[in-house]
C-alpha positions, 0 to 999 in steps of 0.5 A, spaced: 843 531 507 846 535 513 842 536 520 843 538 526 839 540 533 837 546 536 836 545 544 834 552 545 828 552 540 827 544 541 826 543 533 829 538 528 832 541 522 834 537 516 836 542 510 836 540 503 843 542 498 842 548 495 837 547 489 836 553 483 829 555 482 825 550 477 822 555 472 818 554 466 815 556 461 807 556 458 805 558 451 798 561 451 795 558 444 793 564 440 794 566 433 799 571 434 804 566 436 809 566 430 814 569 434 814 563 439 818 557 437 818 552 442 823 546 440 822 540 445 821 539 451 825 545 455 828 549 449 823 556 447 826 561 443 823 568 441 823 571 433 823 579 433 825 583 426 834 583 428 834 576 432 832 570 435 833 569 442 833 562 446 832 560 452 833 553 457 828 552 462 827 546 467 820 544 461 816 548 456 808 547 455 807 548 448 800 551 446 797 544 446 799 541 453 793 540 457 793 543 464 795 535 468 802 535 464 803 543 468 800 539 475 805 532 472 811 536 472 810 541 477 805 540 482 806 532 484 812 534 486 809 541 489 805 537 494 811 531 496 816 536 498 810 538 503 808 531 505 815 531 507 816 537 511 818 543 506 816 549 504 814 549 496 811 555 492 809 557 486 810 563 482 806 565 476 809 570 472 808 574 464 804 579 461 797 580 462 793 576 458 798 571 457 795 565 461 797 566 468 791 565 473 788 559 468 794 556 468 793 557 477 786 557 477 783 554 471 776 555 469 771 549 472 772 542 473 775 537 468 780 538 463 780 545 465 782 545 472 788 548 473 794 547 478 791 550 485 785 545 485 789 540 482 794 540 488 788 541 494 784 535 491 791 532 491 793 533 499 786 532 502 786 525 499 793 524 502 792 528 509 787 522 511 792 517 511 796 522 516 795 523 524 792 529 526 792 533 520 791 540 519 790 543 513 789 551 514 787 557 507 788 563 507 788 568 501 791 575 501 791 581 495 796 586 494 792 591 491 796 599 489 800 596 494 795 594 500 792 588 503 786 586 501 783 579 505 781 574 500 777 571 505 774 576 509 774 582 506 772 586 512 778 584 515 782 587 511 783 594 514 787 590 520 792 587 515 799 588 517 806 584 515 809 581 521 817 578 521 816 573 526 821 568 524 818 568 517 814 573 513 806 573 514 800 577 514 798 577 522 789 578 523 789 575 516 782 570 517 785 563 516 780 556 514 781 550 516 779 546 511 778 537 511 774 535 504 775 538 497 767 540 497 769 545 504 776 547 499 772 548 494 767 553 497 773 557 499 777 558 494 770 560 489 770 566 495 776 567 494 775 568 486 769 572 487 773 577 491 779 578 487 779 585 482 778 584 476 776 588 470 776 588 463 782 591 458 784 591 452 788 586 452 784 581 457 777 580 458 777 579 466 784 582 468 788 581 474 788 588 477 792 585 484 797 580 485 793 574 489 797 569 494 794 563 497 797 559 502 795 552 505 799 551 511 799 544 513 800 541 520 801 534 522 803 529 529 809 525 528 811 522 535 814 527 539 814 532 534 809 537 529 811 537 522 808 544 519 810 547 512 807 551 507 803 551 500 803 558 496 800 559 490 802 566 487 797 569 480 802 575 479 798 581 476 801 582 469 806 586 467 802 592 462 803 596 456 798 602 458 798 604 450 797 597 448 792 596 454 788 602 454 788 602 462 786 610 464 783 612 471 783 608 476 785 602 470 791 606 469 794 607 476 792 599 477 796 597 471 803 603 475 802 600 481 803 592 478 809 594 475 812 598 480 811 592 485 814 588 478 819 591 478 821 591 485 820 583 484 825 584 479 831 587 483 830 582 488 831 576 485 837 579 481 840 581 488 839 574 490 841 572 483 848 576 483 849 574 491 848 582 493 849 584 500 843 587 501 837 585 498 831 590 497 824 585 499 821 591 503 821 595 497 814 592 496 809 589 499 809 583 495 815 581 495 816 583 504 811 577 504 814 572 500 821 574 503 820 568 507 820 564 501 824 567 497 830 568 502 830 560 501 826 555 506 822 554 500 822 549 493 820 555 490 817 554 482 816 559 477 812 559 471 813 565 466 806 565 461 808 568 455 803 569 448 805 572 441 803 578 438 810 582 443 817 580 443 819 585 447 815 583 453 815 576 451 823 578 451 822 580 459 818 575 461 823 570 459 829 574 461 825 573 469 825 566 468 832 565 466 834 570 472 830 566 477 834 560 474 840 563 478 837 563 485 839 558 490 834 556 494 835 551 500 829 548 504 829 546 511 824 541 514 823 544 522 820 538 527 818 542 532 819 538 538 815 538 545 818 542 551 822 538 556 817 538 561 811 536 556 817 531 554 817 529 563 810 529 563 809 524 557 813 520 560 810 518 567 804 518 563 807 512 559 810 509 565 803 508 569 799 506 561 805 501 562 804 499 570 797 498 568 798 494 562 803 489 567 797 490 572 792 487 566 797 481 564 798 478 571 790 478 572 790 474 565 795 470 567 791 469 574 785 467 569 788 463 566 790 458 572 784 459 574 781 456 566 786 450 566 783 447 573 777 448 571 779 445 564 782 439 569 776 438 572 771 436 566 777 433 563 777 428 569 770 423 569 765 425 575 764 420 579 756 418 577 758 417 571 763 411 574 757 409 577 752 409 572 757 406 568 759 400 573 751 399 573 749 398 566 756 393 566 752 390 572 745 390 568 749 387 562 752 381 566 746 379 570 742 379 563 747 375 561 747 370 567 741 370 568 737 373 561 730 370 562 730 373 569 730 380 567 724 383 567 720 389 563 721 394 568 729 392 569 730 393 561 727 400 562 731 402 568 738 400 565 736 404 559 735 410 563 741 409 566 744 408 560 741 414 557 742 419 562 750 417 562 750 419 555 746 427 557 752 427 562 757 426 557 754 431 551 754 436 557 761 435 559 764 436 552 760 442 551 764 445 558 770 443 555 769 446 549 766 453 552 773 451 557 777 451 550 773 457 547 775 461 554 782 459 554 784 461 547 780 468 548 785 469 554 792 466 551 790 473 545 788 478 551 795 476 553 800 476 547 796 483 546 797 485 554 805 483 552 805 487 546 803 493 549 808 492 554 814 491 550 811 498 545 810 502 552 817 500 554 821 501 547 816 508 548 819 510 554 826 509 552 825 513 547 822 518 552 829 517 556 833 518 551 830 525 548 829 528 555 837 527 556 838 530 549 835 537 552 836 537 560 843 539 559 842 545 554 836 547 559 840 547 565 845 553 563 
């Protein structure tokens, strides 16, 4: 792994080695799927009356693969490459009605649950083991090639694409979500926001492509690590003859296989290394530029079903394309400004200098306990006394026993009596005394701890800050 160190930026960067996109296919069950052959777990070819065509894919979801295999294969690692500081994506691709936002959505809880649900229940639950986690939703629409905000509709008018270190949509409203319930009711917003009508060919087509990011945000020391989740539900290639899209159906299904075609051309220009590659031919892929050009572990799931071999022959031909394309993802640290990184540490100094002022008071403490601990140890004088009293009392009674009255038996049983009180009460005091020194003995080993992590933090500090002030200096 190669990493190296912008000064003038102050982020950390670490690049992984150049990884094709992962591409796989997903057969929709159906009763026309003869002309699909799918042989293990990687290889599908497609039957027309001249031929038959294979194709070799990173893994093949069979008619029968439930949607946690599709969550398995590709979004645990989706959500670890998150985890880890990288940009991760997922594009779903294929012919309308072959299966593409079920595949991404799902239908209901359950079995049913599709991929993007999956991966948020998955990233919450581990967002709460990181340090001030931040995990925003946002949801646009490329519908006859303009922006539609999936979460604010209202808003969409002031949608515009900004090329400001990466690609985005600028004004597009953004919700931070830290519970799968909060998540929940988002993307259903989202989902009955979306243009969908009904085809010939599908009860409740996609006429818009959908593009759901989740940015994520985390404190690491001296750092923030931020990356980025996509989900993108491409609206299907369509056939108007076999679709029957007329009017206003029509012009959605030319606008979605304009903007296909454009994510065609893209990737066959970074498949083949073209000097130029045409991402703001559309809007669709102007927004995916960022991960497309590469600082993205980038996914591709063409969704193919039987009945059409030519289309199946498309779809498939994509994803064998994108297998072409290199990607190179890079984790970007961003680090604080050198005066954030001064301030933080004359901050650590007097946190420091206030824990040393706490250790040497409960060392004084200390001293003070042991004295005390000296002086219970230590007989008291009336003890002696009563002691040397009641030895008197036992000789005179055994000098003289028939001499000592009533009175004198009961004196030398008070005096007996009251020695026994002063020495309960004294082991008490030395067991309080005990007690107190252990409390002490912990608050210093803690206060000593303390100094010996806000030292070891305040070298750190020294270290980063004499990393940048020489590039700040020119």
């Amino acid at each position: 792994m190669c990493e190296f160190i912008s000064c003038a930026e102050h982020t950390l960067m670490s690049a992984s080695p150049g990884m094709p996109i992962s591409v796989f296919c997903r057969v929709r069950p159906g009763p026309d799927t003869a002309d699909i052959v799918v042989s293990g777990d990687r290889t599908v070819a497609v039957k027309d009356p001249s031929r038959q065509v294979e194709y070799e894919f990173a893994g093949i979801f069979g008619e029968s693969a439930p949607q946690s295999a599709v969550f398995s294969r590709i979004g645990v690692p989706s959500i670890d490459r998150v985890e880890d500081g990288f940009n991760a994506a997922v594009l779903f691709y294929g012919q309308t009605g072959s299966g593409k936002t079920y595949s991404m959505t799902g239908s209901g809880e359950g079995d049913g649950e599709g991929l993007l649900p999956r991966c948020m229940r998955d990233l919450l639950v581990r967002t709460r083991r990181w340090t001030d986690a931040r995990v925003v939703v946002s949801a646009v629409e490329v519908y006859l090639d303009r922006l539609r905000d999936l979460v604010e509709p209202e808003r969409s008018g002031d949608l515009v694409i900004r090329d400001a270190g990466e690609s985005r949509v600028d004004n597009l409203a953004e919700v931070q979500v830290s519970s799968w319930r909060e998540c929940a009711a988002v993307l259903r917003s989202v989902a009955a926001n979306r243009s969908t009508a009904e085809t010939d060919m599908n009860a409740d087509s996609s006429r818009a492509h959908t593009i759901i990011t989740v940015r994520v945000n985390r404190r690491l020391e001296h750092r923030t690590r931020s990356s980025r989740l996509m989900f993108v539900d491409l609206a299907g290639s369509e056939d108007v003859a076999r679709s029957g899209a007329t009017g206003v159906r029509g012009k959605e299904a030319c606008a979605t296989n304009r903007s296909l075609l454009a994510l065609g051309q893209v990737i066959n220009a970074l498949a083949s290394g073209a000097a130029h590659t045409p991402y703001r031919d559309s809007k669709l892929t102007h927004i995916m530029q960022s991960s497309l050009a590469g600082n993205c572990a980038m996914s591709v799931v063409v969704t193919v079903r039987g009945g059409n071999s030519r289309e199946t022959i498309a779809t498939l031909n994509f994803g064998q394309c994108a297998l072409r394309v290199q990607m190179r993802p890079v984790v970007g640290d961003r680090v604080e400004s050198v005066a954030d990184l001064r301030a933080e540490l004359q901050a650590q100094t007097e946190a420091a200098a206030a824990y040393s002022l706490q250790y040497a008071a409960a060392q004084e403490e200390l001293v003070a306990m042991a004295a005390v601990l000296e002086r219970v140890r230590a007989p008291c004088p009336v003890c002696r006394a009563d002691a040397a009293t009641g030895e008197d009392a036992e000789l005179s009674e055994n000098d003289n026993a028939a001499a000592v009255d009533e009175s004198s038996q009961a004196f030398a049983n008070a005096v007996a009596a009251a020695a026994e009180a002063k020495r309960q009460k004294n082991e008490e005091d030395l067991q309080s005394a005990l007690a107190s020194v252990a409390v002490l003995m912990d608050r210093l080993r803690a206060a000593s701890d303390t100094i010996a992590r806000q030292s070891e933090m305040n070298r750190l500090l020294a270290d980063r800050l004499r990393m940048f002030e020489p590039a700040s200096k020119h």
